[in-house]
C-alpha positions in Angstrom: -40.1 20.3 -69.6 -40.1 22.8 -72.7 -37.4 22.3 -74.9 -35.4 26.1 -74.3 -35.6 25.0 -70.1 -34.2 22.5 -71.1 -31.2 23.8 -73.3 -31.0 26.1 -70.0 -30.1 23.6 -67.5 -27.4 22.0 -69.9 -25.9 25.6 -70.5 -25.9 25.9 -67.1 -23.3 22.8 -67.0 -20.9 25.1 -68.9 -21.3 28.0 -66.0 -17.6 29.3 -65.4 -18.6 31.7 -62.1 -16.3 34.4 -61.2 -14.7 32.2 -58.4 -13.6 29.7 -60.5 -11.9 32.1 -62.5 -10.1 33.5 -59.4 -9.2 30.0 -58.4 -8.2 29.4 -62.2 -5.7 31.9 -61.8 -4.0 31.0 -58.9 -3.6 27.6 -60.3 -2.6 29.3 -63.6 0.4 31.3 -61.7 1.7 28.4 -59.6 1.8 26.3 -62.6 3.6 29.7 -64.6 6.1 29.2 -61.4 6.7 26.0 -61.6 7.4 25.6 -65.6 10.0 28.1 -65.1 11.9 25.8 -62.7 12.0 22.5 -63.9 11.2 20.7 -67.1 8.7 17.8 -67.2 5.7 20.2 -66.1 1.9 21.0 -66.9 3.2 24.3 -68.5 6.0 23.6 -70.4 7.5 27.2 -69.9 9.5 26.6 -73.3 12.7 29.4 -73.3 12.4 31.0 -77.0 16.1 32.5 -76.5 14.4 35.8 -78.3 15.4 38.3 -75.5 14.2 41.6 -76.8 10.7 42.8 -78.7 10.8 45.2 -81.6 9.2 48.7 -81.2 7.9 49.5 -84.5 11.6 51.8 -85.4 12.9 48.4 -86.8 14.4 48.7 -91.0 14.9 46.0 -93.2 14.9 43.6 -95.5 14.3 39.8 -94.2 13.1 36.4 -95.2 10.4 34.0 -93.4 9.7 30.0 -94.3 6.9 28.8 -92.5 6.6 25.0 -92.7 3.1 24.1 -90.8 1.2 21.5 -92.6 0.6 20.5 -95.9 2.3 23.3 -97.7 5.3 25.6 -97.7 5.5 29.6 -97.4 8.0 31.6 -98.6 8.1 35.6 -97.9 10.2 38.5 -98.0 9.5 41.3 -95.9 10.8 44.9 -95.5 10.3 46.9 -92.2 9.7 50.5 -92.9 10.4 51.4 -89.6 7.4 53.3 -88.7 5.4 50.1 -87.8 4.3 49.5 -91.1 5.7 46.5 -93.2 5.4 45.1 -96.3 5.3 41.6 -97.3 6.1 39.4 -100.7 5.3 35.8 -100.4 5.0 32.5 -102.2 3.0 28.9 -101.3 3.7 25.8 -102.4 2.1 21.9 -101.3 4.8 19.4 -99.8 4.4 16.3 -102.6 2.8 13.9 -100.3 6.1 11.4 -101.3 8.1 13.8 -99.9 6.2 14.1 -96.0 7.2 10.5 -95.8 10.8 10.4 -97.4 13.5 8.5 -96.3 15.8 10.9 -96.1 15.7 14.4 -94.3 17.6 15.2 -97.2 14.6 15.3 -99.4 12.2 17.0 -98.1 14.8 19.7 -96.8 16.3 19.9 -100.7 12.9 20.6 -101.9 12.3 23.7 -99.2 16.0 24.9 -100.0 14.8 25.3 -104.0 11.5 27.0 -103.1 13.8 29.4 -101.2 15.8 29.8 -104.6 12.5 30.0 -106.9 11.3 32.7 -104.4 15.0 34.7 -104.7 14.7 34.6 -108.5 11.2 34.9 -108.9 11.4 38.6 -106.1 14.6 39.3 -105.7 16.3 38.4 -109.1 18.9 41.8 -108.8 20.1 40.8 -105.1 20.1 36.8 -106.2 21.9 37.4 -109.7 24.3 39.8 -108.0 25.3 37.3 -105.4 25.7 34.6 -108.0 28.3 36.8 -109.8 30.1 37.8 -106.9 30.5 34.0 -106.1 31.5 33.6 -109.6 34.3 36.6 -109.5 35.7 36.3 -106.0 38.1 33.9 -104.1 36.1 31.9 -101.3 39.1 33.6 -99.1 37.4 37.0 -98.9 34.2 36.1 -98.3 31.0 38.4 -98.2 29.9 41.1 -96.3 27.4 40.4 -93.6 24.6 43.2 -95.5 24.7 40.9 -98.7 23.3 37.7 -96.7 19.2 37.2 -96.2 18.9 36.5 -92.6 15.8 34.2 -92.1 13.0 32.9 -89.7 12.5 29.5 -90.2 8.6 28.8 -88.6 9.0 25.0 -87.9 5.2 23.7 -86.6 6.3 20.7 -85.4 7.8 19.3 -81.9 11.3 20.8 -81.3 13.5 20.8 -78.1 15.2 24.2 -78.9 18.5 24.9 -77.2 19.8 27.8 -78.6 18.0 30.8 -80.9 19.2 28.8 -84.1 19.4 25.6 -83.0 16.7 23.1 -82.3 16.5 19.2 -82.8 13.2 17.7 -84.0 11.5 15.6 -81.5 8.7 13.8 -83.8 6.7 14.6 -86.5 2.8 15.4 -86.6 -0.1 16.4 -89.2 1.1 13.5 -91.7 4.6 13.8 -91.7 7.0 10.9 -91.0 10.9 10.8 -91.8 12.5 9.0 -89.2 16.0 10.2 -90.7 15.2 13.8 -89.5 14.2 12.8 -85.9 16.9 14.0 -83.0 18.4 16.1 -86.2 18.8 20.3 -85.8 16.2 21.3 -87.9 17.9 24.6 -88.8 20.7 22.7 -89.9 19.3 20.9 -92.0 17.9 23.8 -93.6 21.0 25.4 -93.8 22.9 22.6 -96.0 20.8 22.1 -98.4 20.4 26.1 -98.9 24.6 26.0 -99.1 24.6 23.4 -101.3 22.4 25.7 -103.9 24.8 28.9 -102.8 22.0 30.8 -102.1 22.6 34.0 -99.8 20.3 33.2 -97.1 21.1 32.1 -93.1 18.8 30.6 -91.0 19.1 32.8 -88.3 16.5 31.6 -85.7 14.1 28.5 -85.5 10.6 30.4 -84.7 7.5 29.0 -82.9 4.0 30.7 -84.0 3.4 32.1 -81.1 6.1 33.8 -80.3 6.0 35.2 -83.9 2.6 36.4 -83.0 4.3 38.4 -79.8 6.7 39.9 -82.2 4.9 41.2 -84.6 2.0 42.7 -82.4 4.7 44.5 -80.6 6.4 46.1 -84.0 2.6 47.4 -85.3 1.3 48.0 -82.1 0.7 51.7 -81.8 2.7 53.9 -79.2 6.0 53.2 -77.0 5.1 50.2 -75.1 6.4 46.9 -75.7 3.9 43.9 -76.2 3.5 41.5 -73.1 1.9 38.8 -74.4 0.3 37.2 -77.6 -1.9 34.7 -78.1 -3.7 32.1 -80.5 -7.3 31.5 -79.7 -8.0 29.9 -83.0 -8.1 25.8 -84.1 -5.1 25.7 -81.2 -4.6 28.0 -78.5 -1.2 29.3 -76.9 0.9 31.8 -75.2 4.0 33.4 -75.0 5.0 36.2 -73.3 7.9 38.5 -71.8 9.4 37.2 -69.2 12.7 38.4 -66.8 15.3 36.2 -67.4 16.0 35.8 -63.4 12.7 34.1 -63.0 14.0 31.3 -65.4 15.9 29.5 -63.1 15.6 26.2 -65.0 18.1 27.5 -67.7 21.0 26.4 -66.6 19.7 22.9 -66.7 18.6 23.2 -70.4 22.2 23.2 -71.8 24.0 25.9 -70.4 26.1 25.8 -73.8 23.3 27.8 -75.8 24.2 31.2 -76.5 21.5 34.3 -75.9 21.9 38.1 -74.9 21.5 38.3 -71.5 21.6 42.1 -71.5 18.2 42.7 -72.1 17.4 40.8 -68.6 14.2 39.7 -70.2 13.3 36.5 -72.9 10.2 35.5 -73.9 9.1 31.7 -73.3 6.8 29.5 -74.7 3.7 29.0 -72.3 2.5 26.0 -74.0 -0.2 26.6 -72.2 -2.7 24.2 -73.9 -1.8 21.4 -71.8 -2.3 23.8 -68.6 -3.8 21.7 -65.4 -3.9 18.6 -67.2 -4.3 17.1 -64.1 -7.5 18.7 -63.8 -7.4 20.4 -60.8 -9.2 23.7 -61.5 -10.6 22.9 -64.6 -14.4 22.3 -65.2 -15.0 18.5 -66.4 -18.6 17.9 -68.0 -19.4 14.3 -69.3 -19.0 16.1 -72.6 -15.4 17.2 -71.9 -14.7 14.0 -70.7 -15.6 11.9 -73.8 -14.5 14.5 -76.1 -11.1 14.3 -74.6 -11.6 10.2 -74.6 -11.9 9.6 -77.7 -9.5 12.2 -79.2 -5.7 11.5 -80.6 -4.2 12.2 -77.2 -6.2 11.7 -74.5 -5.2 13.0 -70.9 -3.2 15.8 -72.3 -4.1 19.6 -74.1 -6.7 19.6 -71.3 -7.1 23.2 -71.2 -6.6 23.6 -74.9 -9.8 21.2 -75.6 -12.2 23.2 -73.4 -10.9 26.2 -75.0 -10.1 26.1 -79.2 -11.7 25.7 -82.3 -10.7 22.2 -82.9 -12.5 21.1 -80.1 -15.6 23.5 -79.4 -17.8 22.3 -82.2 -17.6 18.7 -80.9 -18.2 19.7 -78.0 -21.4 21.7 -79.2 -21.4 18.4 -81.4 -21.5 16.1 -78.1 -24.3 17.8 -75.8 -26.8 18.2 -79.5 -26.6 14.3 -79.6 -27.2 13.6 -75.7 -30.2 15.4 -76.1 -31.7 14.2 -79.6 -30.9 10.3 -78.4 -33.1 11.4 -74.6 -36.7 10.6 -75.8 -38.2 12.8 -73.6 -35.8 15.7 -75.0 -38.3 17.0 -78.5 -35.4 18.6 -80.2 -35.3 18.4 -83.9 -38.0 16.2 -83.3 -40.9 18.4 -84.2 -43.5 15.8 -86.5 -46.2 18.0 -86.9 -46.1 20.7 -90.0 -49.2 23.0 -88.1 -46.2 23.2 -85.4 -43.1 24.1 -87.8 -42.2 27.1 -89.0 -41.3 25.6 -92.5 -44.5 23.3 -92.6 -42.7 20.4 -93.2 -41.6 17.5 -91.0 -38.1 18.0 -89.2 -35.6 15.3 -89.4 -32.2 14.7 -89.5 -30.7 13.1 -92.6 -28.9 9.5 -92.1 -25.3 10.8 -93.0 -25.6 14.2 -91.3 -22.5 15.8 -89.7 -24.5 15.4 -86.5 -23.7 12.0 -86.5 -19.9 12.1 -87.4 -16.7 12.7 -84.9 -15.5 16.4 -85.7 -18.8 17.2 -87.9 -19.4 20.7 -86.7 -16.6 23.0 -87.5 -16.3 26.4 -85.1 -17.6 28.6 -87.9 -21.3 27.6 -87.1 -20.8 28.7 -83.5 -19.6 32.2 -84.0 -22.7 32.0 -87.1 -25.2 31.3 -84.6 -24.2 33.0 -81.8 -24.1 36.0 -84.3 -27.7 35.3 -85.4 -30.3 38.1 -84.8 -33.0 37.3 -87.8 -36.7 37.2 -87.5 -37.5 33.4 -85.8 -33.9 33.0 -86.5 -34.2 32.1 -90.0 -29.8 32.5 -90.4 -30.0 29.3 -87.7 -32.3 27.1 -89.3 -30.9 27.6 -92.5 -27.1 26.7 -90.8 -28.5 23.9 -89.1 -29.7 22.2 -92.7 -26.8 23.2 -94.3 -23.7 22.3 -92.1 -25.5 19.8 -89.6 -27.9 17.7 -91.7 -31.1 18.6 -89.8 -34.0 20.0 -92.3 -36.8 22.1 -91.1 -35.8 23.1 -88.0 -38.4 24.9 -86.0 -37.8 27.8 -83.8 -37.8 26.5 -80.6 -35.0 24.1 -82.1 -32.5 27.3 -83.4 -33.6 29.3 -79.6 -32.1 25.7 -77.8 -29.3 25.5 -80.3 -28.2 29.6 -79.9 -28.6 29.0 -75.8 -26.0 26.1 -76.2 -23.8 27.5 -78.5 -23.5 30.8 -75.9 -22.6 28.6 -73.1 -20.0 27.2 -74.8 -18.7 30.3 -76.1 -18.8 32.4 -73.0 -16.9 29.2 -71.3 -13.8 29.2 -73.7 -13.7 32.9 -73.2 -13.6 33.0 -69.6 -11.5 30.5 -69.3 -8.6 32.0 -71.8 -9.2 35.1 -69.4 -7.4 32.8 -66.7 -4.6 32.6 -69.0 -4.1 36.3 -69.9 -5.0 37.6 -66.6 -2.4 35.1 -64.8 0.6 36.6 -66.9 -0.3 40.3 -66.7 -0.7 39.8 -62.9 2.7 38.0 -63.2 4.6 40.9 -65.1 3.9 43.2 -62.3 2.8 45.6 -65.3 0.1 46.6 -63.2 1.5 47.8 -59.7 3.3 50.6 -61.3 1.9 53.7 -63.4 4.4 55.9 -65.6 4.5 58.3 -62.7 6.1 55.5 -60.6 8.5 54.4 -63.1 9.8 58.1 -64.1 10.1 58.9 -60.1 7.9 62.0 -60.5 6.4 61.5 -57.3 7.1 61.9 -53.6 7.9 60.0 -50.4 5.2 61.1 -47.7 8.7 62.0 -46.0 9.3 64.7 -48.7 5.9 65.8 -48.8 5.8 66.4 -44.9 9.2 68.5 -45.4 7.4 70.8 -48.0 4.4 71.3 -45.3 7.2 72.3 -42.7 8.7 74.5 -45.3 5.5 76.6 -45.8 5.3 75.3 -49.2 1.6 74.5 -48.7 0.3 74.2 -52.5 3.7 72.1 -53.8 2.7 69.5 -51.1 -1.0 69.2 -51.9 -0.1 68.7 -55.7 2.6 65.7 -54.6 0.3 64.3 -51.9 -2.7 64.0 -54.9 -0.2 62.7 -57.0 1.5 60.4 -55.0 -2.2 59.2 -54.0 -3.2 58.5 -57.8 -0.2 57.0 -58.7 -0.8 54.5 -55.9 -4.1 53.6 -55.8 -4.9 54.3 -59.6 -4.3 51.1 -60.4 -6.1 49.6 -57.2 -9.5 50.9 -57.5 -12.5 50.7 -59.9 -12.4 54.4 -61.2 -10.6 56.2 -63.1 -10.1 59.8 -61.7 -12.1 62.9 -63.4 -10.3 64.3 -65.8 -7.3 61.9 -66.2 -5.9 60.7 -69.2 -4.0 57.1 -69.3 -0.5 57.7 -70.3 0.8 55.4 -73.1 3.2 53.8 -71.2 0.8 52.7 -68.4 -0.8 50.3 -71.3 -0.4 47.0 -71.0 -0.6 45.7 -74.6 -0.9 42.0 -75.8 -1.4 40.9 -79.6 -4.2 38.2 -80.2 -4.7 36.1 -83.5 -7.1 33.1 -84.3 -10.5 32.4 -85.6 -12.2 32.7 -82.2 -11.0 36.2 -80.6 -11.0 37.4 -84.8 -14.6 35.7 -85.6 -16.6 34.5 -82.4 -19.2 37.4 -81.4 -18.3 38.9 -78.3 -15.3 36.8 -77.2 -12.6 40.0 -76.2 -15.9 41.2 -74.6 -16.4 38.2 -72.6 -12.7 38.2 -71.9 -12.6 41.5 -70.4 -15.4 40.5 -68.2 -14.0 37.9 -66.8 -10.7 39.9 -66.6 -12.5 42.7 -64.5 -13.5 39.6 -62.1 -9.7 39.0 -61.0 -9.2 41.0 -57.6 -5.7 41.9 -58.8 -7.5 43.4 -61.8 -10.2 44.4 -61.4 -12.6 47.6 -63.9 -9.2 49.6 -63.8 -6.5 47.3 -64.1 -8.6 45.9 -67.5 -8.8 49.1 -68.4 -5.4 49.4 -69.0 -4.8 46.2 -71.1 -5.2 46.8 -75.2 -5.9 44.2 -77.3 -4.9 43.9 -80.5 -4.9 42.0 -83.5 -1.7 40.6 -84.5 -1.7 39.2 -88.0 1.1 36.6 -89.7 3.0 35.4 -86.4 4.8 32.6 -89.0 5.5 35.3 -91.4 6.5 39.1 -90.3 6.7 37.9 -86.6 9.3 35.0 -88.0 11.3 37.8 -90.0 10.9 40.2 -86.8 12.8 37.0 -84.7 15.4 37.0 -87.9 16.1 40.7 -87.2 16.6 40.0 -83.3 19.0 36.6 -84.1 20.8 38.7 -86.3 22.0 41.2 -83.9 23.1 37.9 -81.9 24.7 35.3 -84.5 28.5 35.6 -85.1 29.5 37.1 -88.6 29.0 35.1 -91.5 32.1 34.6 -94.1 30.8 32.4 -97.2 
């Protein structure tokens, strides 16, 4: 069998067919349901206690620490209020002593004086002029409210949150180990050290990423409607979106002590959807899933997450190259004759290739050759020597490798439209159109009455509105002549190095999306999406603003 039929019936493993996606999102809904009832669950469902989204009108001036890894962030940033922002920040690397300290005191001091370094390095007038005021007036009278930093504190790390401002670490990841600090409010912490220093900065809310990226799609998104949803397709994947507060009938049993404003009747929670159908229910399971997930760091768990992010697609891709160079009767990069290479030269694969090596292939190669349109594909051959190890590749090599690495693709794409479809069906966005929601048209009661009246004209113009209004939404048309009000889009922010990078992805997205029957061409017609840049940054000083408007008074 050629080598491209071949590379044909593998992609073919990776078909996700409209039906699974339908069945994807029924799963993906039940699951949505479920999370919101009871802890312990496939989706986590995590409250955020953020119970309002800004709508680009916000003013400011607030701070954002973003602790994720390796190193520290530090940034101011002032809202202008006409959905533009602009944004000061520092970076420093956590001394590697310091990620395993014995103390949480430590490593929490150390953050605390980047936070000070920051304030005198940006904000020297508003710093010095708060040192002098400490330095003048009694601790009695205390400070107003306007002369105090409010800050998002983005904390990458497990955390069972229990309040806006409050949330105690549940164990440390990416290299980091202080037992001292496990169990321990995180913000807390925080906010010592930073009093010990008199700096004039609160920690005003404890901030996930992705929830951050919800926030600040919805303050640059462009018109009046607030964000639904926003996402991280990158080396992770995740979710969170709007949701109303009635539907989260498991808060009670979070501890009912955490304070939130209920008034909104809305809060945004935490999908965690990577670990959606871990059970594997709906999810497709090649032998390549299955020993990419076996021999991973947590096996059994992140099941959708690993069939769908960066992290995991290049071993993957990775995986299925090896299967197929180890089959003897499978010639790729096996090509031993020069008369039949491109290049003239033998192909082989060099001894300590990335080919050979756990995590070799990093997702930037995929969305390289998937992008690929050069004569015999030159760009591929030339990737494949440089990031896999395999020299003088012929062309039949690069057209198996480009047919794999679409499969792939197009199969994390589809699937993350189960995800977005799921909870834009679930908001309910859908079933209404601004002409519904501003009661501009008329019962088929009313309309009858204007027939009887005489008033023949004023009840064919309801009747054709009432008509498009209803079944607008339902059908695969939009109506001649019709323009789609702002407030009929249903907008959701998207960040990552796969919806950002990977050829085609929103594309393939939207595809799938138009597959859903609840959808369908004009239902995804009506969902923008957007970039939304910095979720640990502006997003963190958005949720700051929010907290703000929340936390009791501050006397220092």
């Amino acid at each position: 069998m050629a080598l491209l039929q071949v590379a044909k019936r593998v992609a073919a493993e990776f078909e996700y067919t409209p039906d699974d996606v339908r069945k994807g999102v029924k799963e993906f809904l039940r699951q949505m349901d479920e999370g919101l009832q009871k802890t312990g669950t496939s989706l986590s469902q995590i409250p955020s206690y953020v119970t309002a989204v800004p709508n680009g009108t916000e003013k400011g001036l607030y701070m954002a620490v973003d602790l994720g890894g390796t190193n520290f962030r530090v940034c101011s940033v002032r809202l202008h209020g006409n959905t533009t922002f602009s944004l000061t920040q520092s970076k420093v690397a956590i001394p590697k002593e310091l990620m395993v300290a014995k103390t949480a005191k430590e490593l929490f001091g150390f953050l605390a004086k980047q936070i000070e370094l920051f304030l005198k390095t940006h904000h020297n007038d508003h710093f010095e002029a708060h040192i002098r005021r400490r330095q003048t007036m009694s601790a009695a009278e205390g400070f107003r409210d306007e002369e105090i930093f409010d800050l998002g504190f983005t904390f990458s790390f497990p955390v069972h949150q229990v309040g806006i401002n409050k949330g105690t670490l549940m164990r440390w990841t990416k290299g980091f180990n202080i037992e001292d600090a496990v169990g321990k409010d995180v913000c807390a912490l925080l906010q010592t050290e930073i009093d010990e220093l008199r700096l004039p900065v609160r920690v005003a809310a404890v901030v996930n990423d992705t929830v951050g990226t919800l926030m600040a799609r919805s303050y640059t998104s462009p018109g009046k409607t607030g964000t639904l949803l926003g996402a991280i397709f990158g080396t992770g994947t995740n979710g969170a979106y709007v949701e109303k507060l009635d539907k989260v009938t498991k808060m009670s049993s979070l501890g009912g002590y955490a304070e939130y404003d209920k008034s909104t009747g809305e809060i945004i929670i935490n999908t965690e959807w990577g670990s959606f159908d871990n059970q594997l229910s709906v999810l497709p399971n090649t032998e390549y899933d299955k020993d990419v997930d076996r021999e991973s760091v947590n096996p059994g768990v992140h099941m959708f997450e690993k069939r769908i992010s960066g992290m995991f697609l290049g071993e993957i891709l990775r995986r299925v190259l090896l299967s197929l160079v180890k089959n003897p009767k499978v010639q790729l990069f096996k090509d031993e004759h020069s008369g039949s290479n491109d290049l003239h030269s033998t192909t082989r694969i060099y001894d300590d290739a990335p080919l050979y090596k756990q995590w070799g292939i990093d997702t930037s190669f995929l969305s390289i050759i998937r992008e690929d349109q050069s004569l015999n594909l030159r760009i591929t051959k030339q990737t494949l020597e440089r990031d896999l190890g395999v020299s003088a590749a012929s062309t039949e090599d690069a057209e198996a490798v480009k047919e794999l690495v679409a499969a792939i693709g197009r199969r994390s794409a589809r699937l993350s439209a189960v995800a977005i479809g799921a909870i834009v069906i679930s908001s309910g966005r859908l079933n209404q159109t601004s002409a519904h929601r501003a009661g501009r048209t008329k019962s088929v009661s009313e309309i009858v009455q204007e027939s009887k009246e005489g008033n023949y004209t004023e009840a064919a113009k309801a009747a054709g509105e009432t008509l498009q209004a209803t079944f607008a939404p339902l059908v695969d048309q939009t109506p001649l002549g019709a323009t789609m009000s702002e407030e009929d889009v249903v907008d959701i922010g998207v960040d990552g190095s796969l919806v950002e990078y990977y050829p085609g992805f929103e594309d393939m997205i939207r595809e799938a999306l138009r597959e859903i029957p609840d959808i369908g061409l004009a239902g995804e017609k009506r969902i923008r999406i957007g970039i939304a840049k910095d979720g640990s940054g502006v997003g963190a000083a958005l949720i700051a603003l929010v907290a703000s408007k929340m936390l009791p008074t501050t006397d220092d």
